[in-house]
One Martini backbone bead per residue (centre of mass of N, CA, C, O) as a GRO file, in nm:
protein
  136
    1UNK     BB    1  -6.522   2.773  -5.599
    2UNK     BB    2  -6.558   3.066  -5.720
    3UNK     BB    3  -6.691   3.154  -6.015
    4UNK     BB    4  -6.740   3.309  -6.298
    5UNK     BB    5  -6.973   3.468  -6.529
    6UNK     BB    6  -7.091   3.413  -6.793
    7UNK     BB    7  -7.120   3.612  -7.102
    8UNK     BB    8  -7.071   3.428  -7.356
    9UNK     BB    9  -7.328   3.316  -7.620
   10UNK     BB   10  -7.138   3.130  -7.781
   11UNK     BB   11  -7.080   2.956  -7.533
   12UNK     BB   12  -7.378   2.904  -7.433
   13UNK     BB   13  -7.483   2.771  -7.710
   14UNK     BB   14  -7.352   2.526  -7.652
   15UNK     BB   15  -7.320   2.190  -7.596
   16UNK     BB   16  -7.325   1.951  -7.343
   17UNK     BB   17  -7.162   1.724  -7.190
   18UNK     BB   18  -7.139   1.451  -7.066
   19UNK     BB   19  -7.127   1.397  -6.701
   20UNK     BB   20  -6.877   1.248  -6.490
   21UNK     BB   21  -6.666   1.158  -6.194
   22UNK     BB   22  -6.442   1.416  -6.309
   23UNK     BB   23  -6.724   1.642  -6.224
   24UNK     BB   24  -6.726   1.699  -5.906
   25UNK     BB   25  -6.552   1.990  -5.900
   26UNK     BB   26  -6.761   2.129  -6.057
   27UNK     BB   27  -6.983   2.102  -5.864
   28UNK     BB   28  -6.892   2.264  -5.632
   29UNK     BB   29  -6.836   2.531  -5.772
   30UNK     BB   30  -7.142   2.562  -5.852
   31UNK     BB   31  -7.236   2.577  -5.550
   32UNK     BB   32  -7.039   2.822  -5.461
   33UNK     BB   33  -7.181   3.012  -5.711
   34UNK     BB   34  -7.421   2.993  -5.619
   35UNK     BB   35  -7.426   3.107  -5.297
   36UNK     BB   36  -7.298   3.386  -5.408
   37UNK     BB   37  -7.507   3.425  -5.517
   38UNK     BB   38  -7.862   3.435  -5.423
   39UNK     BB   39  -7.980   3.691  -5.414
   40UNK     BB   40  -8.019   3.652  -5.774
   41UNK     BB   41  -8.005   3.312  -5.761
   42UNK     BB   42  -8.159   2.973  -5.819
   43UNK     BB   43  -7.955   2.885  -6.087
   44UNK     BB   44  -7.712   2.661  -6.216
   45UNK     BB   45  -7.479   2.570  -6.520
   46UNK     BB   46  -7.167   2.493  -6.584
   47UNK     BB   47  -7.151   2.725  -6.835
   48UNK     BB   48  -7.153   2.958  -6.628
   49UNK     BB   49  -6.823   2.824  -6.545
   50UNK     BB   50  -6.727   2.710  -6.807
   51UNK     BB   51  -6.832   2.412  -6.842
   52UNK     BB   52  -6.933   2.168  -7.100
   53UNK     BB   53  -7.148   2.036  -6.865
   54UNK     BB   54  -7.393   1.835  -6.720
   55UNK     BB   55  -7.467   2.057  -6.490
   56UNK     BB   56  -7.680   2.117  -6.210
   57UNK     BB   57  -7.802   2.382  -6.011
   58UNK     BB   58  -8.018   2.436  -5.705
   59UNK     BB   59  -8.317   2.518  -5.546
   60UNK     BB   60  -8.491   2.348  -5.329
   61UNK     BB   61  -8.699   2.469  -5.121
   62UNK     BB   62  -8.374   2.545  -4.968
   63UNK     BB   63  -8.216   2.327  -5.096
   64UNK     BB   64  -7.986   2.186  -5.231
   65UNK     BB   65  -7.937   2.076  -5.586
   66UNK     BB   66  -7.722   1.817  -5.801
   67UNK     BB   67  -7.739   1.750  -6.147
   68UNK     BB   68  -7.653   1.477  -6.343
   69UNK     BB   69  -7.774   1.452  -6.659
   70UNK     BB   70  -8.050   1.621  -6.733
   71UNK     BB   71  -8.341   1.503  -6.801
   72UNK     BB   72  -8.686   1.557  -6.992
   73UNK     BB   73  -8.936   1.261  -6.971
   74UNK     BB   74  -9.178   1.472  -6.888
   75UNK     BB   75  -9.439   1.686  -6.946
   76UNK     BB   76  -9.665   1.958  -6.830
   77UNK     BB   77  -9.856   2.250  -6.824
   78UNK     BB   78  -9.863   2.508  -6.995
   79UNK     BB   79  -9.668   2.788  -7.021
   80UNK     BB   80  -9.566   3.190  -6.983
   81UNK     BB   81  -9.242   3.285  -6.877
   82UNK     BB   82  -9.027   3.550  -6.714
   83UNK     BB   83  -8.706   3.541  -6.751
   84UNK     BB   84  -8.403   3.543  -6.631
   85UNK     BB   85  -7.996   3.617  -6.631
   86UNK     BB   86  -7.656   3.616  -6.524
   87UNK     BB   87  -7.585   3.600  -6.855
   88UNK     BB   88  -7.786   3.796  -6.889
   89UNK     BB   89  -7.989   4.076  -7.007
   90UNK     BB   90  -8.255   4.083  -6.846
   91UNK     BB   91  -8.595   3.967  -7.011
   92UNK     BB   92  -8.780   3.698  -7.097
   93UNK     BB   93  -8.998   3.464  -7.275
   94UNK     BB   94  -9.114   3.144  -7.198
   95UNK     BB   95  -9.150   2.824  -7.210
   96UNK     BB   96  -9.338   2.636  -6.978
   97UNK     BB   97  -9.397   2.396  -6.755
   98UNK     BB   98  -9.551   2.274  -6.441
   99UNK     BB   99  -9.455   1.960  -6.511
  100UNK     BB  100  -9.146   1.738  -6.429
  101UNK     BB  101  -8.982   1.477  -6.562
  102UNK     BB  102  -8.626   1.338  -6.409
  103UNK     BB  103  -8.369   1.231  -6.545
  104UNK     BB  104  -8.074   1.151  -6.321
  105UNK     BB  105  -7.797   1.200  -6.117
  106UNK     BB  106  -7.605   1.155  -5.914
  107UNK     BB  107  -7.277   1.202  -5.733
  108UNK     BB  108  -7.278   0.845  -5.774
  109UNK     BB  109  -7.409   0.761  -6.035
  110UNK     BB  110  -7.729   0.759  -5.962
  111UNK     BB  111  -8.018   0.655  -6.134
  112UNK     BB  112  -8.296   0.884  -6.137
  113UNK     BB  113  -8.597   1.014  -6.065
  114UNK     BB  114  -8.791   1.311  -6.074
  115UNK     BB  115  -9.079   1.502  -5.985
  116UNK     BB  116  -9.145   1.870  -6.080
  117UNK     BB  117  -9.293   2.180  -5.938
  118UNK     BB  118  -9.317   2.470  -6.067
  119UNK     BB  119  -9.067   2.654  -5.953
  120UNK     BB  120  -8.871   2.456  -6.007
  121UNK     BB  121  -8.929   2.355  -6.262
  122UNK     BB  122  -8.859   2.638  -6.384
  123UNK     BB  123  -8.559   2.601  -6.321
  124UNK     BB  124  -8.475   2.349  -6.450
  125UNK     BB  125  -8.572   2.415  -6.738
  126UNK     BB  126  -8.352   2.652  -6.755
  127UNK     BB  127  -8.056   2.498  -6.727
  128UNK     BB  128  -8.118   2.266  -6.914
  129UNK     BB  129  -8.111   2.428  -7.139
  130UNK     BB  130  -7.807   2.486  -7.133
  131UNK     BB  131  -7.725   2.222  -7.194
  132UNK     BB  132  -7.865   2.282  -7.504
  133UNK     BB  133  -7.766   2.605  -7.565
  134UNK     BB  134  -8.033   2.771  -7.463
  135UNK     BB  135  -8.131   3.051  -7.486
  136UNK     BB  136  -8.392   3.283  -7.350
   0.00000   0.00000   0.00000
């Protein structure tokens, strides 16, 4: 189901608990209301359709997918870049990696690895900042 975009700073400034296997159907909302942005949108985390739990959803080159639980446990090659989002107006300047290794779940709620570069790190680790309270 498409929900709305929340826009409340206090809220989304909130730190995310561990998702479990009873936040699959946030996982689909998720991604349901990441395709109805796509025009605009590349990355939703879960608080920005309200909902307090680790997941995020994104573009990764043309396929979507879904992390529970993902944190970032390796970084090289900082820079500066300028995002937007849909919960914020405007765009800000913030640190991003060229390369991230992500520990994440799958939605059967097993523990992956997988290194990301480029445009894709740099979406996910603006997502991950949402499950961590940090707004850009």
């Amino acid at each position: 189901m498409v929900k709305e975009i929340v826009k409340d700073v206090i809220f989304l400034s909130q730190k995310a608990e561990k998702a479990t296997e009873e936040d699959l159907p946030v996982a689909e909302d998720l991604l349901d209301t990441l395709k109805a942005h796509k025009d605009g949108c590349v990355g939703m985390a879960a608080n920005m359709i309200g909902v307090g739990k680790r997941i995020i959803a994104f573009d990764n080159q043309g396929e979507y997918m879904i992390l529970f639980n993902p944190e970032i446990v390796k970084k090289s090659q900082p820079y500066e870049a300028e995002e937007g989002c849909l919960s914020l107006t405007g765009t800000r300047k913030t640190k991003r990696w060229g390369s991230i290794k992500v520990q994440y779940q799958t939605p059967q709620f097993q523990t992956r690895y997988k290194t990301f570069t480029g445009w894709t790190a740099q979406i996910i680790q603006h997502e991950i900042d949402h499950c961590e309270g940090i707004l850009i």
